[in-house]
N, C-alpha and C positions, 0 to 999 in steps of 0.2 A: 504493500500500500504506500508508503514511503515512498520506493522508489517511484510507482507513479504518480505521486502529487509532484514528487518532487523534479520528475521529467528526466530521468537518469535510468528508466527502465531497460534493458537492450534488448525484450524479447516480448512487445506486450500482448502479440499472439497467442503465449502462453499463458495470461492470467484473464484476456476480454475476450469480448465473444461466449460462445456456448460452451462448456466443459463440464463432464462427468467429476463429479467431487463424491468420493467415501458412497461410492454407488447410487447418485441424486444426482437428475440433469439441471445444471446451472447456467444461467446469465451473469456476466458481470459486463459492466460501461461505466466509463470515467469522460464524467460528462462535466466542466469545472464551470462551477456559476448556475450550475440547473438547480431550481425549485427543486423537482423530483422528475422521475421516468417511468412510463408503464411500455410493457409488450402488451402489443395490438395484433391482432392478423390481416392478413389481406385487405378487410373491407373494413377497419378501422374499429375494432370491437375491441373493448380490452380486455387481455388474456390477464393481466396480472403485473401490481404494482411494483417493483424494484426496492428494496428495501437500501436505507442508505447507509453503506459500509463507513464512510468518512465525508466530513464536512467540506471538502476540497470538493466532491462533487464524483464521488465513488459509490455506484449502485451495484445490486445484486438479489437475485432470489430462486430461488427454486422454480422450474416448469417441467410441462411432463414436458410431451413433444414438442420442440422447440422448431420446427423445422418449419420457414414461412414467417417467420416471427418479423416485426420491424418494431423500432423503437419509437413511443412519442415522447419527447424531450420536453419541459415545462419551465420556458427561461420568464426571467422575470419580464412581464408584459406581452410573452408570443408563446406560443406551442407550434410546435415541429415535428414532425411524421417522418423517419425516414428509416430506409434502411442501413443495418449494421456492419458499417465495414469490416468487421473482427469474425463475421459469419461466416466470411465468402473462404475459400482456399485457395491455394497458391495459383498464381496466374500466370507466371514465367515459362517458356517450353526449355525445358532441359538441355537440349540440341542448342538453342539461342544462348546459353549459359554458356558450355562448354566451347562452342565454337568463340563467344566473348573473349572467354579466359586462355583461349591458344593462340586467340589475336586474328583468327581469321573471318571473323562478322565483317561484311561490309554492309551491313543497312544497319545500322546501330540508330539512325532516327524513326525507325518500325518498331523496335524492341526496346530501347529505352526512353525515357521521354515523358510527355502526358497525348493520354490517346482516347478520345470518347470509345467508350467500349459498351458491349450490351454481356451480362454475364449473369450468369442461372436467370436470363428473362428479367433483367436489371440496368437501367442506361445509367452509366455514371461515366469516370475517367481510369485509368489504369497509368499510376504512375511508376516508373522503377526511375532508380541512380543510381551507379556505381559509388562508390563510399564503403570500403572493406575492409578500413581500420576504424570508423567511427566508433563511439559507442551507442548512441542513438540516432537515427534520422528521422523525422517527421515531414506529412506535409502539411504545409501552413498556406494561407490565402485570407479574403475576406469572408470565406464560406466555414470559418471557425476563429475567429476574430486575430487570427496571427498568434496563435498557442499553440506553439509547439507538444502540446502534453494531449492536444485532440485527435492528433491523427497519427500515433508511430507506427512506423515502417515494420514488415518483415523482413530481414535477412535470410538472401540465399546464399549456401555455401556450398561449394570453394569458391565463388564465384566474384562474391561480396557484393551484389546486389541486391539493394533493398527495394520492394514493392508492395503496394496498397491500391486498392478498387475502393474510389470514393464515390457512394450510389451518388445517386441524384444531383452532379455537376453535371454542366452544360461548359461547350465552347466560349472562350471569351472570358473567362475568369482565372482573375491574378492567383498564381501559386508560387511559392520556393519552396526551398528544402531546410527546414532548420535541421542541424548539424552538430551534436554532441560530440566533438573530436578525440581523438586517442588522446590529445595534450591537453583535454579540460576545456577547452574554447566552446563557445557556443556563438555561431551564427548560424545567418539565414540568407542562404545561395540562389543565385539564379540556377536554374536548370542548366544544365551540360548540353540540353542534348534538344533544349526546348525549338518547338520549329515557329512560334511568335513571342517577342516580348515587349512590353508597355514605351513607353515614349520615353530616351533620357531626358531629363536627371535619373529619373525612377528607373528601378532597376529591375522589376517582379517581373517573370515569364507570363506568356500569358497560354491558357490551354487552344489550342489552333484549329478551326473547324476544318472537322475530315473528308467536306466536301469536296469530290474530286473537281479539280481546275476543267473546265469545257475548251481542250485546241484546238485551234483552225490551222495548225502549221503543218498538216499532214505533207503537205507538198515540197513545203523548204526540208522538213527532214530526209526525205525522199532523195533531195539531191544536192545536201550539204556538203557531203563528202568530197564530191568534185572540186568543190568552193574552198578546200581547207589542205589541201598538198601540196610538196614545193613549188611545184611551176603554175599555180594559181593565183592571181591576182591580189594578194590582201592589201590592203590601204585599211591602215584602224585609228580610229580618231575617239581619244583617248580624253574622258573627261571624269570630274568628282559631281555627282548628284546635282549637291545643293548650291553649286554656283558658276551652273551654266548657266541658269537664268535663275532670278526670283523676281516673286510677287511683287506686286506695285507698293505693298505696305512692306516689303525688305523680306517677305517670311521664305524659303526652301517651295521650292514645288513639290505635288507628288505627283507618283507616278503617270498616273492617268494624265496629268498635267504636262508632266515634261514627254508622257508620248505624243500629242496635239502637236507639241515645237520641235522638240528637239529631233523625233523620225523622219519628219521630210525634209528639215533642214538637213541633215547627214548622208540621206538617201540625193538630195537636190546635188549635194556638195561632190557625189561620186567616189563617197569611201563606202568598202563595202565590210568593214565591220564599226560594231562601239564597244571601246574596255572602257568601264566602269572600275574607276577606284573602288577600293571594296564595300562591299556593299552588306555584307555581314553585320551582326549588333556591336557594336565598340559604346566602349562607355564615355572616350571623350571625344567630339566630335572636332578636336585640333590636331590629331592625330592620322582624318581624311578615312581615316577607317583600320589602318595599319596596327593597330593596336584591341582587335577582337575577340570577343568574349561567346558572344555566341554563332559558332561554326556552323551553325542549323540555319539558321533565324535571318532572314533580311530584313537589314534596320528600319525601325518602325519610323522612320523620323520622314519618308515619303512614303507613308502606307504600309498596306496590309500586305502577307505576302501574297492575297489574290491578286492584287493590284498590283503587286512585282512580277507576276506569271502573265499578266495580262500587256504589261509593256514588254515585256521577252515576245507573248503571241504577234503583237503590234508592229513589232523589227522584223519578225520573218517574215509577216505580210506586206510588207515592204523590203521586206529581199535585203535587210540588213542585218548581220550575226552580232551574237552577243558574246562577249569576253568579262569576266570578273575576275579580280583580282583576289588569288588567296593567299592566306596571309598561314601557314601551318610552320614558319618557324619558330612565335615567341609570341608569348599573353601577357598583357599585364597583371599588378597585382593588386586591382581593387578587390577588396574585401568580399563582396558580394560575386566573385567571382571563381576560380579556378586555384589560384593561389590556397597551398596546406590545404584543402579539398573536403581533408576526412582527417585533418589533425596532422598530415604527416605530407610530407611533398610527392602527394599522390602522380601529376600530371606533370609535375616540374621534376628534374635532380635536386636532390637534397645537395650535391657539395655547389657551392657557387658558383667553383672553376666552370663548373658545367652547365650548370643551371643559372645564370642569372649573365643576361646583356647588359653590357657596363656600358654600350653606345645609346640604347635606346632605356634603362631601367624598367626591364620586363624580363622575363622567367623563359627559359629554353624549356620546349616538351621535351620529354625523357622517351623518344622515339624508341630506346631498347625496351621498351616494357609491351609487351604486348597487347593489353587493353587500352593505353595509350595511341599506341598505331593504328589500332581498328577504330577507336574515334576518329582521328583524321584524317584515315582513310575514304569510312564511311561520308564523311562530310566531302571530301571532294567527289564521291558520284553522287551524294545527295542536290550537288545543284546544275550536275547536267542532268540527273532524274525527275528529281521535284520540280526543276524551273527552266528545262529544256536548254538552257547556258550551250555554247556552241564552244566555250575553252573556257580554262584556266590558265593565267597567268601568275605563275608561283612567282610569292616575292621573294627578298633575301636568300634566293638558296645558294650563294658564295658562305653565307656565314652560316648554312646548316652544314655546308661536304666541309670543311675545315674546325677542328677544334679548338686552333689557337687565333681562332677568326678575329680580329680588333683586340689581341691579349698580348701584354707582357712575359718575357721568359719567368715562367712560376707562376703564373695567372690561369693555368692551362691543363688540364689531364690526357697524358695519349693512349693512343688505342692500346689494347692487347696484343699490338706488336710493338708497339712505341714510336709510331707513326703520328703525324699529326690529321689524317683523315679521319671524320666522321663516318665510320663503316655503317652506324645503325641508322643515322640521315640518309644515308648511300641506299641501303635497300628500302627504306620507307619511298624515295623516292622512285625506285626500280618497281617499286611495287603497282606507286599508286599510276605509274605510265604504261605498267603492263596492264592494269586493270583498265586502265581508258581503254585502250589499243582492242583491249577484248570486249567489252562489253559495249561499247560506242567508239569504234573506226570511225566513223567519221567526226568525230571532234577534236580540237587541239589541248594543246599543252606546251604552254611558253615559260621559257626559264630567263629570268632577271637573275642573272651571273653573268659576273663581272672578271672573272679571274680565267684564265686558260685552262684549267679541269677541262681534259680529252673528253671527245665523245659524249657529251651533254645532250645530242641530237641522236646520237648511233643508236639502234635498237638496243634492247636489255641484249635479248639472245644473243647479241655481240659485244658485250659487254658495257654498251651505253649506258647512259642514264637513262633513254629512252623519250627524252622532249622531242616536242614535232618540232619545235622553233626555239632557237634562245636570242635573247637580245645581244643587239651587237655594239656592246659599251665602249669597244675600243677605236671603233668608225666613232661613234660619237664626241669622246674625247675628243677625239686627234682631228676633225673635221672642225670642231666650236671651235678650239684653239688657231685653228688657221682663219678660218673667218673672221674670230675675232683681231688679227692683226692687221695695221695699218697696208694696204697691199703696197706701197713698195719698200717693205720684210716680207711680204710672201717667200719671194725666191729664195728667200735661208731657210723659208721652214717646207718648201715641196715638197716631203715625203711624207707629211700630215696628211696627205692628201691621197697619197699614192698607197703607202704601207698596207691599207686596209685590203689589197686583191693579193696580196701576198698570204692571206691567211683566209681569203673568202670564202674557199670550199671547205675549210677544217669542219665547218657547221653550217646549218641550215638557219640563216640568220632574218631578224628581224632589227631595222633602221631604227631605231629609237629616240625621236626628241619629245621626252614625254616629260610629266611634271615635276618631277625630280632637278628638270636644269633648269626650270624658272623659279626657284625659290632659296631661302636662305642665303640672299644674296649676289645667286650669281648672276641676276638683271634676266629681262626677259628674253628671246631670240634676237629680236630688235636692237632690245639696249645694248647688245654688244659687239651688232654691228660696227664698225667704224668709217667714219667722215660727216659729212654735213647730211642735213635729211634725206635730200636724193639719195647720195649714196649708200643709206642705213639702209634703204629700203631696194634699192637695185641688188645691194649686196644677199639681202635675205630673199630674193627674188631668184637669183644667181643658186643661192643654195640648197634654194627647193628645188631648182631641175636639175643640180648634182644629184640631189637625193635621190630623187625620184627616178633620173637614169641610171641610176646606180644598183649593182645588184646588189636583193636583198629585198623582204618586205618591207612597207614605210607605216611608221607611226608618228604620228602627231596630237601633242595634247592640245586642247581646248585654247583659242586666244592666239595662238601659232597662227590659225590660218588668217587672222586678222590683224598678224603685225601688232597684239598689243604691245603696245612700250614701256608697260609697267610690270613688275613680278605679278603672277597670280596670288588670287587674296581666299582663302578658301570663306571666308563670310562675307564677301561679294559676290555679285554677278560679275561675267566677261563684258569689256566694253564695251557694246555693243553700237553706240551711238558712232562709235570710231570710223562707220562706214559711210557715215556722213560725208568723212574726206577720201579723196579722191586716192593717196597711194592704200590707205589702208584697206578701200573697195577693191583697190588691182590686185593685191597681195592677195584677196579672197576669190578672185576670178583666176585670176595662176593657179593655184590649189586646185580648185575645181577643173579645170583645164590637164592638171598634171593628170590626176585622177582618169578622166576622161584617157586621155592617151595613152596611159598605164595600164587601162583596162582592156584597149582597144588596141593594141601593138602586141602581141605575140613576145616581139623577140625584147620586149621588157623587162618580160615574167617569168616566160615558159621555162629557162633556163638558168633560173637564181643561181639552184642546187649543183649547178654544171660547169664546170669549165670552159666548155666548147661556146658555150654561152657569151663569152667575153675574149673581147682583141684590144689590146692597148691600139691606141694610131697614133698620138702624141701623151706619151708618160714622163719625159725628162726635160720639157720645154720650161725649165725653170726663170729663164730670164724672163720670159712674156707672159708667164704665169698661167700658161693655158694647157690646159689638157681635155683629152680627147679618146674615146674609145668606140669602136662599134659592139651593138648585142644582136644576139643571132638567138632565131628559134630555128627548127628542124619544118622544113618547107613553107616557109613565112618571112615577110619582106624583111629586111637587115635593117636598123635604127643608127645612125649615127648621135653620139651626145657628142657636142663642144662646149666648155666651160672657161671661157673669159676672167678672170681673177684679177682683173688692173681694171680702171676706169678708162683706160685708151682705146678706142674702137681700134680694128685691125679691119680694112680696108683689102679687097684681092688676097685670100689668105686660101691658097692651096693645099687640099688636105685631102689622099687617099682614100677609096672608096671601091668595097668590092667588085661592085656591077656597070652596068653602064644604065641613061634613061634617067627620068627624072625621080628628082629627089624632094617631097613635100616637105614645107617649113611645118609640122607639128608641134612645133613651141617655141617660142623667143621671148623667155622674159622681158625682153626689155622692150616688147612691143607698147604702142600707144595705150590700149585696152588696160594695158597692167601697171601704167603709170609708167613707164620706161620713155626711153627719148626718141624710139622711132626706129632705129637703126636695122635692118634687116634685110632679108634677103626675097622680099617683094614674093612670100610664098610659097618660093620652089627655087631648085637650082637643078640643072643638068650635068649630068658626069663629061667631061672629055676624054676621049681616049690617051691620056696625060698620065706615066706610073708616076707614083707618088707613097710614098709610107708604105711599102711594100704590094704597093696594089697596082694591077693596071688600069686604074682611069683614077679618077681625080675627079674633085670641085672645086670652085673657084668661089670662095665665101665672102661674107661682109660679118662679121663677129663683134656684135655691140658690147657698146662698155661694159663693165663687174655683170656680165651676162652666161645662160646657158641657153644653147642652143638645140634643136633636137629634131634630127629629117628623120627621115622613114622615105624608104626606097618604094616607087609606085611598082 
């Protein structure tokens, strides 16, 4: 009795509920704050009053046949009818346990979680969570006034998950877990594994109605697959939620909202994906999402997750893929969270070396633990299952394969060879790419790694990591860095520029100027352009049709393709007024235009992944700052890029070309339309029978100022 007044009980299956005592069928309920309790039966009759064992709110009494019984509760000013969670028996499939605890569950949001359930002819919810050093777990909501002592868990073992069937809950209502810890602690957690939770500040999961989503995307899955392999087109324009645009009163849009704007500006704009900063539940929203808590859950803060599945239906109706960002290297450690779990560094390492991020002040998962791994595992096919998601974009996974990732010598533990690779990061992530690969081929998987780790792209069976894409940080680097220089110092830094096809095929890459190099600083694309305004803007004009000739898929964050000239603010909107003026409009008609060609040129794309795909024709013209390559598809017209890097037009400028016949002008930054000075080559130019650059015919060019160039052979 003690121990359940006092909420310290760890087994209260064995004293509530129905039980045989010295050969008499008994009731007992601890009901804290009740008048009194009677058993009632079906039709609301009373079987017999409950006698009260203690003042805290502990009934009991003898019945014959208890079978059918429900309890009426007599709170001061209301009576309540319901039935007895302590009746019901265990609800967990033993298979679901077992397979938990070897680590190989991948639907962990079916099995643990809160799930409206109907049981012995009963609607209530069917809660479990892992927690298998606790001493007690309860659940708690406004449907037992947040008393941990009204609803304790059963424990299954070996398993360590707790579970309870709370009759008469409905969808939509607040739950946690309060949490009696091995080390004495008592809190009250959001769900692990919850698939809604309430709006930050507040923190309580909310139960998720089980109605299934109705999609109309039959079609785009049908034929996404084509859409998503190397020599496929991607352009992904990469935004955070809440400040592409807002409300006229400053608030976030939701979803249903930002699909009305944001799907046909994207689709109008001719990229054919959107990544989404993450979009998962994080508790602080300066964080952009990087810092989440619920792996299940898409943040409440633009809606419900119907209305997240319904702008997912909305993008493929509009023929545009969806990417989110997951975040499965590191959690914060608010209270109400993941962090000591169950009393003990369940989800995190216990030693710091390992467990805790000195960069960002958040907790490394402990990816060797098996029930750990099937969490986030489970959660990355949970949202190409649940929300049809067409990829993930893993973040930081330089700082999961490395153990002394951002550490001092003695900050760090090595493997069990004494190596400093993360071997158990290494097959979590082998896992969760063979798991895509199998169970949905046709979706992606992109790695944000930064560091040379082989084969990040290579199948697992060949000992890859197994991503379809990883980002290409080192194009990135070395390309800002030239840009950002006064062009005449280019010609000391030309291999900024060049370095990157030295290493192009090691992996199947994606271009990245994404939101990471407009903040903290480092000014936005714009602002580090260099010279007077024209040339800020000819120069970022110049660099998008590097980019975009360039092999490699292209990413661009939000505001990029507008030239803003400020850092991104994540509690604003994108300027959008900025289109008002006239370079900032051209900068967003180039984009659109690249797009357009990229999609529409073969020898752009088809051959990212390929060598054959690319010919230097000018790579060492360091003094004129120009370079020059053709791309080649397999029976499709040949592309030539030229890229200008000085503000000097070059006049009669002869340059190699495989064919002979005319050659269309397909892009000239620097044309009128895009705010540039005119300079071109009046649409087309013809080959002469003239060798040149290894080739026998030639053109004879006009090559405008800080300009990129770009024919396509008719």
């Amino acid at each position: 009795m003690d121990a359940l007044v006092e909420g310290t009980h760890g087994d209260a299956f064995a004293v509530l509920g129905p039980h045989v005592a010295n050969g008499r069928r008994v009731v007992r309920t601890f009901q804290p704050g009740a008048d009194g309790v009677e058993l009632i039966d079906a039709g609301g009759r009373v079987l017999k009053a409950l006698d009260r064992l203690h003042d805290a709110g502990l009934f009991a009494g003898d019945t014959g046949d208890t079978s059918g019984y429900r309890l009426r509760v007599r709170w001061p000013g209301a009576t309540q009818d319901t039935h007895d969670p302590y009746a019901f028996g265990t609800l967990l499939d033993e298979d679901d346990l077992h397979r938990f605890a070897e680590g190989t569950h991948t639907g962990l949001f079916r099995f643990l979680g809160a799930h409206p359930s109907v049981v012995d002819g009963v609607h209530g919810v069917r809660f479990a969570v892992w927690a298998p050093n606790a001493r007690r777990v309860s659940v708690v909501g406004d449907f037992d006034s947040w008393d941990g002592r009204r609803h304790p868990m059963r424990k299954r073992v070996p398993a360590g998950v707790w579970e309870l069937f709370v009759p008469g809950l409905l969808p939509g209502a607040r739950y946690k877990y309060e949490v009696l810890g091995a080390d004495g602690s008592l809190t009250q957690r959001a769900d692990p594994v919850a698939l809604a939770a309430e709006l930050p500040p507040s923190t309580a999961s909310i139960v998720a109605d089980p109605a299934a989503f109705h999609w109309t995307d039959e079609d785009w899955l049908r034929r996404r697959g084509a859409l998503h392999h190397a020599g496929s087109p991607l352009s992904i324009y990469e935004l955070h939620a809440g400040s592409w645009l807002r409300g006229q009163d400053g608030r976030e849009l939701h979803w249903d909202e930002l699909g009305e704007r944001l799907i046909p500006y994207v689709a109008g704009m001719g990229f054919t994906h959107i990544e989404l900063l993450p979009v998962s539940e994080h508790p602080f929203g300066g964080s952009w999402g990087y810092q989440p808590l619920g792996q299940f859950a898409p943040t409440s803060r633009f809606g419900t997750p119907e209305a997240f599945a319904r702008f997912v239906d909305r993008c493929h109706e509009a023929g545009v893929g969806v990417i989110v960002d997951w975040v499965p290297a590191h959690f914060p450690t608010d209270i109400h969270g993941l962090a000591h779990f169950d009393g003990t560094p369940l989800y995190e390492h216990a030693d710091p070396r390992e467990g805790f991020h000195q960069d960002w002040n958040t907790l490394i998962f402990n990816l060797g633990r098996n029930e750990v791994s099937a969490f986030l595992v489970s959660s990355a096919l949970a949202w190409l299952e649940r929300f049809h998601v067409d990829g993930l974009r893993v973040d930081a996974v330089a700082s999961m394969l490395y153990r002394d990732y951002s550490r001092k010598a003695g900050e760090w533990v090595p493997n069990i060879h004494g190596g400093r690779e993360n071997l158990e990061s290494i097959a979590f992530l082998r896992r969760v790419n063979q798991l895509v690969v199998e169970r949905h081929p046709d979706c992606m998987t992109i790695a944000e790694e930064s560091t040379a780790w082989p084969g990040v792209t290579r199948p697992v069976e060949e000992g890859g990591l197994g991503f379809t894409f990883k980002w290409n940080m080192g194009w990135m680097h070395d390309s800002l860095e030239y840009m950002s220089r006064d062009p005449i110092h280019r010609r000391w830094h030309h291999g900024e520029m060049t370095f990157s096809m030295i290493y192009a095929y090691s992996e199947r890459y994606v271009l990245p100027l994404s939101h990471d190099e407009v903040v903290h600083g480092k000014r936005s694309l714009l602002g580090r352009m260099p010279g007077d305004e024209w040339q800020r803007f000819a120069n970022l004009r110049a660099y998008y049709g590097f980019m975009w000739g360039h092999p490699g898929k292209k990413l661009l964050f939000t505001g990029g393709e507008i030239a803003q000239p400020h850092e991104w603010n994540h509690d604003a909107q994108i300027a959008w007024d900025l289109l008002d003026h006239p370079l900032h409009l051209g900068v967003q008609r180039l984009v659109r235009d690249l797009n357009r060609v990229y999609a529409d040129t073969p020898a752009l794309h088809a051959l990212d992944a390929d060598p054959r795909g690319f010919r230097w024709v000018i790579g060492d013209d360091a003094d004129q700052n120009v370079f020059a390559w053709m791309r080649f598809a397999e029976g499709e017209a040949p592309a030539l890029v030229i890229s200008n890097m000085t503000p000097t037009p070059r006049h009669g400028f002869r340059i190699g070309v495989p064919q002979d016949g005319r050659w269309r002008e397909a892009i000239n930054s620097d044309a009128d339309a895009y705010g540039g000075s005119g300079v071109g080559n009046e649409g087309e130019r013809h080959a002469q029978a003239v060798p040149s650059h290894g080739f026998d015919h030639s053109l004879v060019v006009s090559l405008p100022p800080l300009s990129t160039v770009i024919f396509v052979a008719d």
